[in-house]
mmCIF file as Biopython writes it, N, C-alpha, C and O atoms, coordinates in Angstrom:
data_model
#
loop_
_atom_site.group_PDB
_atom_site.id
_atom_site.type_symbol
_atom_site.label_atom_id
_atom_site.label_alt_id
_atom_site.label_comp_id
_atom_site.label_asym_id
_atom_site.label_entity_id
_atom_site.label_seq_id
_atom_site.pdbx_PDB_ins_code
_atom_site.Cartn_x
_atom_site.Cartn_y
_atom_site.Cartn_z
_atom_site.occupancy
_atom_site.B_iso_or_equiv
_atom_site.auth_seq_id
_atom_site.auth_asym_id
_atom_site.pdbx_PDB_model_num
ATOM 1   N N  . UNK A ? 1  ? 114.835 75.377 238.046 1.0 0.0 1  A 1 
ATOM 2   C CA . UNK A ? 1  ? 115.803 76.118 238.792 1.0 0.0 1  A 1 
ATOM 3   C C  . UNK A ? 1  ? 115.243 77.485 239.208 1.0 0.0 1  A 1 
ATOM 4   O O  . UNK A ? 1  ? 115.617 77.888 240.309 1.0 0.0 1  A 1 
ATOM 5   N N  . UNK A ? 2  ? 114.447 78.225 238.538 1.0 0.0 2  A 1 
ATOM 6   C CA . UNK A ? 2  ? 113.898 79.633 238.791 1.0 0.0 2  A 1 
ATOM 7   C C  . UNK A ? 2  ? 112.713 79.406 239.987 1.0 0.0 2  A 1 
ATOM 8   O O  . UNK A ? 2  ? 112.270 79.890 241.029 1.0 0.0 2  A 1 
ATOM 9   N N  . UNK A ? 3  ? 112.587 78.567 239.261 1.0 0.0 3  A 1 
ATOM 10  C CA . UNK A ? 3  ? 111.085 78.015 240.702 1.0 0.0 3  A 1 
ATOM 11  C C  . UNK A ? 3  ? 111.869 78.237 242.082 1.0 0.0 3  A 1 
ATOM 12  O O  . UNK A ? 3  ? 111.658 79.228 242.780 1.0 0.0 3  A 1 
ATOM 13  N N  . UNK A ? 4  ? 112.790 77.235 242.422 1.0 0.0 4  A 1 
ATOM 14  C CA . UNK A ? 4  ? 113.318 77.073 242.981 1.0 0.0 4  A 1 
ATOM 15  C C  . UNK A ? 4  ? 113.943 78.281 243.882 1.0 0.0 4  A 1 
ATOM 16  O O  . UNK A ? 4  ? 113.535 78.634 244.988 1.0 0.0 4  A 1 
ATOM 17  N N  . UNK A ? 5  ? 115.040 78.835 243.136 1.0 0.0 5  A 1 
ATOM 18  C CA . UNK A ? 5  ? 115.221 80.593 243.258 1.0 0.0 5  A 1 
ATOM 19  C C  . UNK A ? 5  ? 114.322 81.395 244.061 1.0 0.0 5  A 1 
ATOM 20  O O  . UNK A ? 5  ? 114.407 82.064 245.091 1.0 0.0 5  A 1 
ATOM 21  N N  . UNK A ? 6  ? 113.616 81.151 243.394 1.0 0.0 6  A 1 
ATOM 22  C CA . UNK A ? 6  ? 112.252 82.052 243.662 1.0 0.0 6  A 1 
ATOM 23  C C  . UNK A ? 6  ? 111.539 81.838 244.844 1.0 0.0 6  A 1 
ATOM 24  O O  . UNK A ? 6  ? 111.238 82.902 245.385 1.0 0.0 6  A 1 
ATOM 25  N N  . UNK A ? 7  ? 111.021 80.462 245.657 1.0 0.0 7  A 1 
ATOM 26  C CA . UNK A ? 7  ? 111.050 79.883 246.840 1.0 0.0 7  A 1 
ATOM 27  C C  . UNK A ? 7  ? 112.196 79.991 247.660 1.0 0.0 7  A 1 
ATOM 28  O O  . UNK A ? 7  ? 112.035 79.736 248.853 1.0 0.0 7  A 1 
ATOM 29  N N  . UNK A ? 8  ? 113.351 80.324 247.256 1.0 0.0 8  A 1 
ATOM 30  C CA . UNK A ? 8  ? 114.497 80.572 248.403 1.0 0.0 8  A 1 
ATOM 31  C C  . UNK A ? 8  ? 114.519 82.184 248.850 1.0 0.0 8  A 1 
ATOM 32  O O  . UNK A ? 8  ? 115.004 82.740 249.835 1.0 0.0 8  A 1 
ATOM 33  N N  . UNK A ? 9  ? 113.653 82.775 247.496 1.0 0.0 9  A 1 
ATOM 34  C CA . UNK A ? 9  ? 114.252 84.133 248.009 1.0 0.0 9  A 1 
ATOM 35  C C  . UNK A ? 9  ? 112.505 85.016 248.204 1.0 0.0 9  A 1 
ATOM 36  O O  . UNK A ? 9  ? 112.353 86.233 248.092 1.0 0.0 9  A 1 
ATOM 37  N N  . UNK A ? 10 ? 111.777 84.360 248.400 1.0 0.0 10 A 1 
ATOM 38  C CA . UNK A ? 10 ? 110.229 84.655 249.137 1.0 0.0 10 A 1 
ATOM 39  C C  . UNK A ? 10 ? 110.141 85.061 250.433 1.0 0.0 10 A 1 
ATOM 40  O O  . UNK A ? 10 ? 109.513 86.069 250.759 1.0 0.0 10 A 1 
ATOM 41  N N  . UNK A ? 11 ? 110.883 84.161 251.413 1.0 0.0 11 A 1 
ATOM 42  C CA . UNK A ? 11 ? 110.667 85.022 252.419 1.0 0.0 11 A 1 
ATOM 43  C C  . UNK A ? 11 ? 111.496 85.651 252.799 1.0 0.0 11 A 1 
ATOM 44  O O  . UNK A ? 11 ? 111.596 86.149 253.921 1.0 0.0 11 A 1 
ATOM 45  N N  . UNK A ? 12 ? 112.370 85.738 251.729 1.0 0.0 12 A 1 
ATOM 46  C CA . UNK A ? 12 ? 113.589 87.156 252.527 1.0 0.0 12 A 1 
ATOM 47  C C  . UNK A ? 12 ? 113.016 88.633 251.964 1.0 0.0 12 A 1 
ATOM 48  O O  . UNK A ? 12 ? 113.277 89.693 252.532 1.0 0.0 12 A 1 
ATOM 49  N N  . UNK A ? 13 ? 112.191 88.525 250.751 1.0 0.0 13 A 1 
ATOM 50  C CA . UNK A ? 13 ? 111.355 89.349 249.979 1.0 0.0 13 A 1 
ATOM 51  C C  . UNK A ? 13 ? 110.345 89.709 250.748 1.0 0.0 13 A 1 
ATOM 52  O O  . UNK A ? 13 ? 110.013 90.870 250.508 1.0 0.0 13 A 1 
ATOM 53  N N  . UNK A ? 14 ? 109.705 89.191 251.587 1.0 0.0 14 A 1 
ATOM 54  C CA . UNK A ? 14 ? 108.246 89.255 252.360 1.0 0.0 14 A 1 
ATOM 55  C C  . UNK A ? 14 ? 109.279 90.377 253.464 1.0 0.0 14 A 1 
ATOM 56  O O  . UNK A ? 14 ? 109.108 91.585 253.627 1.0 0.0 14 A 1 
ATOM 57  N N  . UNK A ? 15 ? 109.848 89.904 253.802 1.0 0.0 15 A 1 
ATOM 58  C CA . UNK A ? 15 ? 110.510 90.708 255.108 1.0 0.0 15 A 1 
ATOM 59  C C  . UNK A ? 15 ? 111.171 91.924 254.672 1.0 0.0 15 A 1 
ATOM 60  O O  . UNK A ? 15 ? 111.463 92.680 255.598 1.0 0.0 15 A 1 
ATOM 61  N N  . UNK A ? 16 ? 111.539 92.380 253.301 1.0 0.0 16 A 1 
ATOM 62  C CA . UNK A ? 16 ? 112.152 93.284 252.566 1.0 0.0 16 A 1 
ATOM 63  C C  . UNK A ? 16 ? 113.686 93.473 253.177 1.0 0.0 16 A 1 
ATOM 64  O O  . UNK A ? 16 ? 114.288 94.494 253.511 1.0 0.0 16 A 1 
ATOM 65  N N  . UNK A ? 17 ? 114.030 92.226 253.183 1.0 0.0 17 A 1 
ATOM 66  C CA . UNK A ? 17 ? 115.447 91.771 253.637 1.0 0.0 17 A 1 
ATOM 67  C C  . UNK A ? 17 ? 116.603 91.753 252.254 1.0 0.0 17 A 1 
ATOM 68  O O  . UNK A ? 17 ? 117.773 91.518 252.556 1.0 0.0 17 A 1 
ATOM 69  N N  . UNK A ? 18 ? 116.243 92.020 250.629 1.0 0.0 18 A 1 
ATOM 70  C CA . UNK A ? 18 ? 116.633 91.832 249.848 1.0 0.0 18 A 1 
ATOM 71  C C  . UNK A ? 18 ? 117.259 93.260 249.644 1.0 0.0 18 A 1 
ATOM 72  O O  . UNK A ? 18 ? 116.792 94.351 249.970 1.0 0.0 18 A 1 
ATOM 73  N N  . UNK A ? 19 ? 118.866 92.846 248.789 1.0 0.0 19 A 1 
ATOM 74  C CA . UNK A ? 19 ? 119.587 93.998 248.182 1.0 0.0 19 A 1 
ATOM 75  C C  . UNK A ? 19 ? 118.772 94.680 247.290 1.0 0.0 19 A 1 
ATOM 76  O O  . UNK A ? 19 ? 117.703 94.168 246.958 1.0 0.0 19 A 1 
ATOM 77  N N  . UNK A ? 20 ? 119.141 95.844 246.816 1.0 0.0 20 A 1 
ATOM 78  C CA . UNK A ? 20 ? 118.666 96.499 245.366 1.0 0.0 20 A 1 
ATOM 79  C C  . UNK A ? 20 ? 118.736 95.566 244.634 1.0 0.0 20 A 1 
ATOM 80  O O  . UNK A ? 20 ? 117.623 95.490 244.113 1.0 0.0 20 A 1 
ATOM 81  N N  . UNK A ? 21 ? 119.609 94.473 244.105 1.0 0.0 21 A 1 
ATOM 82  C CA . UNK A ? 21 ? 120.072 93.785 242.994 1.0 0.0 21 A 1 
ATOM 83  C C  . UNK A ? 21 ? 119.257 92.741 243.393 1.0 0.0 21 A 1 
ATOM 84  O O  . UNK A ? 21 ? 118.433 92.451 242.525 1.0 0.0 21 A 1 
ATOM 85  N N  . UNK A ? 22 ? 119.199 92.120 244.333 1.0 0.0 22 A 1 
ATOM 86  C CA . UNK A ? 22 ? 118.186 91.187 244.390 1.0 0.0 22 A 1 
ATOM 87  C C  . UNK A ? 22 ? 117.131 91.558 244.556 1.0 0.0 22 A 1 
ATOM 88  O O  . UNK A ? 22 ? 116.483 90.631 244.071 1.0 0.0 22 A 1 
ATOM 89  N N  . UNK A ? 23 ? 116.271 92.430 244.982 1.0 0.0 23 A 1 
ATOM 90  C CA . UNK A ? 23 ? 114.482 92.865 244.547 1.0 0.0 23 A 1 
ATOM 91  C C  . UNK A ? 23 ? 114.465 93.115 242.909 1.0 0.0 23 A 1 
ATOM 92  O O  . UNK A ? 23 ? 113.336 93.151 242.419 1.0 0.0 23 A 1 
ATOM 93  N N  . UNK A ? 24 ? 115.298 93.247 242.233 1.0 0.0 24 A 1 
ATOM 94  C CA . UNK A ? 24 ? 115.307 93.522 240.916 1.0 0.0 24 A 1 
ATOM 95  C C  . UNK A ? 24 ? 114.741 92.325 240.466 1.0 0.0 24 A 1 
ATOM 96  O O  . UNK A ? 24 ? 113.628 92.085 239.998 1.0 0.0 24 A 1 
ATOM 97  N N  . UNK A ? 25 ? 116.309 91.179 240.835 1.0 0.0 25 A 1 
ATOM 98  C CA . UNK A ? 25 ? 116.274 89.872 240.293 1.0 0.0 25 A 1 
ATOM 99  C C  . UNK A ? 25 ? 115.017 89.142 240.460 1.0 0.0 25 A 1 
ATOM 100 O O  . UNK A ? 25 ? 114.585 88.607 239.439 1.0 0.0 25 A 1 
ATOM 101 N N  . UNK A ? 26 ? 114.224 88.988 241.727 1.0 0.0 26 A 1 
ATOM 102 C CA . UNK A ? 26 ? 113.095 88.547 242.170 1.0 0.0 26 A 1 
ATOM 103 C C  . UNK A ? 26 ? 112.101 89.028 241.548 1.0 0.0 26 A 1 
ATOM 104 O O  . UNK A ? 26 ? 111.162 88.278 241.277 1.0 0.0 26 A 1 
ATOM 105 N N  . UNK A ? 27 ? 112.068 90.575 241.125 1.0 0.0 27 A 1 
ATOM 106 C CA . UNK A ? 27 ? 110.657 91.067 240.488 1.0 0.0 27 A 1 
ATOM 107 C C  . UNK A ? 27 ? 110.880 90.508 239.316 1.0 0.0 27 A 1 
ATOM 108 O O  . UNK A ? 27 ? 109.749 90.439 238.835 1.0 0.0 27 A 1 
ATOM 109 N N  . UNK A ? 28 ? 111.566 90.096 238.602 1.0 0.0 28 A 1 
ATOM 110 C CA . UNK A ? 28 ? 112.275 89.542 236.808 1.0 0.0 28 A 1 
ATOM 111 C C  . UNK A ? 28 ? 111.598 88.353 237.056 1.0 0.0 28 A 1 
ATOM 112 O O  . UNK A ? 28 ? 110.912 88.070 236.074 1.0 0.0 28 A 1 
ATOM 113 N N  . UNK A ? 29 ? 111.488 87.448 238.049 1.0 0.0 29 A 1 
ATOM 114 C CA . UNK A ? 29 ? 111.178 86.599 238.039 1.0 0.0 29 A 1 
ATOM 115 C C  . UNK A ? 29 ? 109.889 86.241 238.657 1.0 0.0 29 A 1 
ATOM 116 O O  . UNK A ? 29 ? 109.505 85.090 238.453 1.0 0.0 29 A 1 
ATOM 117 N N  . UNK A ? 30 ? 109.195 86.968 239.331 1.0 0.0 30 A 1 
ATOM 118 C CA . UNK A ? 30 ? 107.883 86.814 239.708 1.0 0.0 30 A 1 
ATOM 119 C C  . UNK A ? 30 ? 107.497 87.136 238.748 1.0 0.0 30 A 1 
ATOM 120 O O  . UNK A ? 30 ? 106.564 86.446 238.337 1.0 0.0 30 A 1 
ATOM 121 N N  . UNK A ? 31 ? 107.927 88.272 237.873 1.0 0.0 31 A 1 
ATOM 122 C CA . UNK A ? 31 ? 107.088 89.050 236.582 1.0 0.0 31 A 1 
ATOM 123 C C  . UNK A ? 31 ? 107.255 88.063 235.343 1.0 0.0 31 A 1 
ATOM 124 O O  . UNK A ? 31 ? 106.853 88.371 234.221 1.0 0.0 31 A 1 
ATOM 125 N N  . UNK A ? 32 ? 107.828 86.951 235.609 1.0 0.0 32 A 1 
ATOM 126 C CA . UNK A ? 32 ? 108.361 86.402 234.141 1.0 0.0 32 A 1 
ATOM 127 C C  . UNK A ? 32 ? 109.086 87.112 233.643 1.0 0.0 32 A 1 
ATOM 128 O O  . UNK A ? 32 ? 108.765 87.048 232.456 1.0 0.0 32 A 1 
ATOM 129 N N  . UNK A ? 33 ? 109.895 87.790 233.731 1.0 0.0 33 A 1 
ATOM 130 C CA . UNK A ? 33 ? 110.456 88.194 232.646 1.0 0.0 33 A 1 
ATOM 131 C C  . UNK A ? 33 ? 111.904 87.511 232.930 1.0 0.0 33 A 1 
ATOM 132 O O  . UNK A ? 33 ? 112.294 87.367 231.771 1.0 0.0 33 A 1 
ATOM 133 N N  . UNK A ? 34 ? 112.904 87.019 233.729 1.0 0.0 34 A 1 
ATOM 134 C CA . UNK A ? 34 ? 114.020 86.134 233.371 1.0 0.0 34 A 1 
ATOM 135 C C  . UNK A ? 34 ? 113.595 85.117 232.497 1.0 0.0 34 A 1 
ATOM 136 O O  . UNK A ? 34 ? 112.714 84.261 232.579 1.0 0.0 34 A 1 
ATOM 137 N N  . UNK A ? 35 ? 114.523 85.447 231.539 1.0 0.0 35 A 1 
ATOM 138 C CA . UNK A ? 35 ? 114.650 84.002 230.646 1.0 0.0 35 A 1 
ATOM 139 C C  . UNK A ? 35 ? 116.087 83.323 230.395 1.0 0.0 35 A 1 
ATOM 140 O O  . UNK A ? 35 ? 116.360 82.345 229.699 1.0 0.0 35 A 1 
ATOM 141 N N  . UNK A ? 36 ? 117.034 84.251 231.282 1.0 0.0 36 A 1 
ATOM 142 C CA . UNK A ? 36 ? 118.378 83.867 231.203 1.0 0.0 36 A 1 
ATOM 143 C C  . UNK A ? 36 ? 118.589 82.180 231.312 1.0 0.0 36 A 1 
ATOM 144 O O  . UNK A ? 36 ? 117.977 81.458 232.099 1.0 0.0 36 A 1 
ATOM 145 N N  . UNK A ? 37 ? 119.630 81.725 230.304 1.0 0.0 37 A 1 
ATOM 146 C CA . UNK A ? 37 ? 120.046 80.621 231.077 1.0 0.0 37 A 1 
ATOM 147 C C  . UNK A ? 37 ? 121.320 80.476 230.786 1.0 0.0 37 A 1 
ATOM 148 O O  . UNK A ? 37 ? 122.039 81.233 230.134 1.0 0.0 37 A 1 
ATOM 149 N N  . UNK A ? 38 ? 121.701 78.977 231.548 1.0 0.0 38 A 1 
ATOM 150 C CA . UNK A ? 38 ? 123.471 78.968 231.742 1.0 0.0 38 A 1 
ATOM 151 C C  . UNK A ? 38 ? 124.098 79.596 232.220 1.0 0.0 38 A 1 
ATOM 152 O O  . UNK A ? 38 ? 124.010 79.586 233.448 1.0 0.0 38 A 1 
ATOM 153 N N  . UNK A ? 39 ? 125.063 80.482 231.618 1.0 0.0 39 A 1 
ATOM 154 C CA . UNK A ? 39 ? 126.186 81.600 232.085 1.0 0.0 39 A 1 
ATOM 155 C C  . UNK A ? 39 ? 125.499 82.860 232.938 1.0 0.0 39 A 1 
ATOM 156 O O  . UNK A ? 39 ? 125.804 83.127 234.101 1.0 0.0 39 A 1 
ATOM 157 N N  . UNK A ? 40 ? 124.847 83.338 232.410 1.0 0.0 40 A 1 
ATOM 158 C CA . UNK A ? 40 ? 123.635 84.552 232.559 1.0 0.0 40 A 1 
ATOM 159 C C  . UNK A ? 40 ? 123.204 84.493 233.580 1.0 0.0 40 A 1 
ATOM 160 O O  . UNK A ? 40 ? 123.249 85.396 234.416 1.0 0.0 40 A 1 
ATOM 161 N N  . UNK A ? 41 ? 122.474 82.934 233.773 1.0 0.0 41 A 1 
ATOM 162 C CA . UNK A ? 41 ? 121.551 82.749 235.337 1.0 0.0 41 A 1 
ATOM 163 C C  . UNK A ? 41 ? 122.362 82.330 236.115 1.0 0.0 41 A 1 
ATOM 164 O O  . UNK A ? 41 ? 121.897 82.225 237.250 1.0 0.0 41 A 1 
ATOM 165 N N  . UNK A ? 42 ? 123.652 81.963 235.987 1.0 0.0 42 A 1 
ATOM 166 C CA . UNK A ? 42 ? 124.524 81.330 237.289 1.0 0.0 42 A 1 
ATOM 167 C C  . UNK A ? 42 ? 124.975 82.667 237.732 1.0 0.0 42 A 1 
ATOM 168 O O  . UNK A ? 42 ? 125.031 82.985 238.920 1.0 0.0 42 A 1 
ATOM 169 N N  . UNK A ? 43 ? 125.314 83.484 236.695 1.0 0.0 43 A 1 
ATOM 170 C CA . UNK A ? 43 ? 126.366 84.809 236.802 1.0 0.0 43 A 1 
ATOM 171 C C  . UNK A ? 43 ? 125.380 85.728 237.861 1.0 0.0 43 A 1 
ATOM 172 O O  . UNK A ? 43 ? 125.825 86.163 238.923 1.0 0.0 43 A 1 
ATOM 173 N N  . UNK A ? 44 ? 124.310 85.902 237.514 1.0 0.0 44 A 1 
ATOM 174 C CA . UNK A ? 44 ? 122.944 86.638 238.310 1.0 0.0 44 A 1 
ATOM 175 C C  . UNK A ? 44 ? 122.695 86.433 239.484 1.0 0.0 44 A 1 
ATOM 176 O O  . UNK A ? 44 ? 122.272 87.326 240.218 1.0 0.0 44 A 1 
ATOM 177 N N  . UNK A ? 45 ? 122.986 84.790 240.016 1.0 0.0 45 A 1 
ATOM 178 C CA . UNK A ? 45 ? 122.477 84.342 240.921 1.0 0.0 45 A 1 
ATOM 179 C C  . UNK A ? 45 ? 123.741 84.622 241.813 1.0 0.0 45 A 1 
ATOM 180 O O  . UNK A ? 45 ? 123.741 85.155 242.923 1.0 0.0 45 A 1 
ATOM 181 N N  . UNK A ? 46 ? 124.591 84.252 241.252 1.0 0.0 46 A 1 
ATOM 182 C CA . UNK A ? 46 ? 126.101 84.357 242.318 1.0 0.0 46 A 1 
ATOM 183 C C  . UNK A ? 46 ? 126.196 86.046 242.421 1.0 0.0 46 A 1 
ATOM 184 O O  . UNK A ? 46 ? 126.577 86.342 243.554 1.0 0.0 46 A 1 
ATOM 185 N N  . UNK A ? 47 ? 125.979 87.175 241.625 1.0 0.0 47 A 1 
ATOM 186 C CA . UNK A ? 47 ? 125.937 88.569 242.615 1.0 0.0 47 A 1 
ATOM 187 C C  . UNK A ? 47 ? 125.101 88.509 243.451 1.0 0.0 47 A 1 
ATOM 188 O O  . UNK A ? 47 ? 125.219 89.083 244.534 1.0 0.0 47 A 1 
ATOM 189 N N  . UNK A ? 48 ? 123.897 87.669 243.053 1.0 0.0 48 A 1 
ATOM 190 C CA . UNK A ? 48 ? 123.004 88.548 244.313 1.0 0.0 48 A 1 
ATOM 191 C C  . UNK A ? 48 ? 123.268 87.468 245.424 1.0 0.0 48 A 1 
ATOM 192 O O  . UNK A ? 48 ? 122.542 87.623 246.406 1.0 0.0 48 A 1 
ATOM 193 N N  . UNK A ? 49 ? 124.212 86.323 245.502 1.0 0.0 49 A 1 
ATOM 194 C CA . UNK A ? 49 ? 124.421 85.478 247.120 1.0 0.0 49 A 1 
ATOM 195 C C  . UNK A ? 49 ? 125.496 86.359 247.141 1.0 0.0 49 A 1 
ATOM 196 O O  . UNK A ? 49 ? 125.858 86.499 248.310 1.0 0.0 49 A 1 
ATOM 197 N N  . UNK A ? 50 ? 126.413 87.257 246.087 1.0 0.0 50 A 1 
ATOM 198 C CA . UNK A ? 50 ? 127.845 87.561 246.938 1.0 0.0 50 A 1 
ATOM 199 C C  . UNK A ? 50 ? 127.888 88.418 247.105 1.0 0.0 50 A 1 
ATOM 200 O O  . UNK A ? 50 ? 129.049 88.749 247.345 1.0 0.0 50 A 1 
ATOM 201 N N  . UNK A ? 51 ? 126.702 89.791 247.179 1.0 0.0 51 A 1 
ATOM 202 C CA . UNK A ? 51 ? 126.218 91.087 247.607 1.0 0.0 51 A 1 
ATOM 203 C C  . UNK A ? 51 ? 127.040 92.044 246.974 1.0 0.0 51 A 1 
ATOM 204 O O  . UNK A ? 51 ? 127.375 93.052 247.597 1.0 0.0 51 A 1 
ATOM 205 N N  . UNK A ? 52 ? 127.441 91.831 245.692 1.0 0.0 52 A 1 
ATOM 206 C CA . UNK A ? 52 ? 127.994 92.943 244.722 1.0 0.0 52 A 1 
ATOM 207 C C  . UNK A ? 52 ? 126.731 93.630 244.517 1.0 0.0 52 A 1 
ATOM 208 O O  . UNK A ? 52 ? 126.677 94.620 243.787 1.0 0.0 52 A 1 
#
């Protein structure tokens, strides 16, 4: 699923098309460092599609 994530949100990253909250989320995860899962990674993923 992070793989995944991570390929959806590459080229919006290349273009520096990403919120504050999502360049965060993306560097967590290029860097390895998300290890969230379940509640955590759904909860993460749904601010940064619903631009809180």
């Amino acid at each position: 699923m992070m793989r995944d994530l991570r390929i959806a949100l590459e080229p919006v990253a290349i273009k520096s098309q990403l919120s504050p909250q999502g360049k965060q989320i993306f560097w967590n995860i290029t860097a390895g460092g998300y290890q969230l899962t379940g509640v955590g990674l759904v909860s993460q993923t749904a601010m940064l599609f619903s631009g809180r």
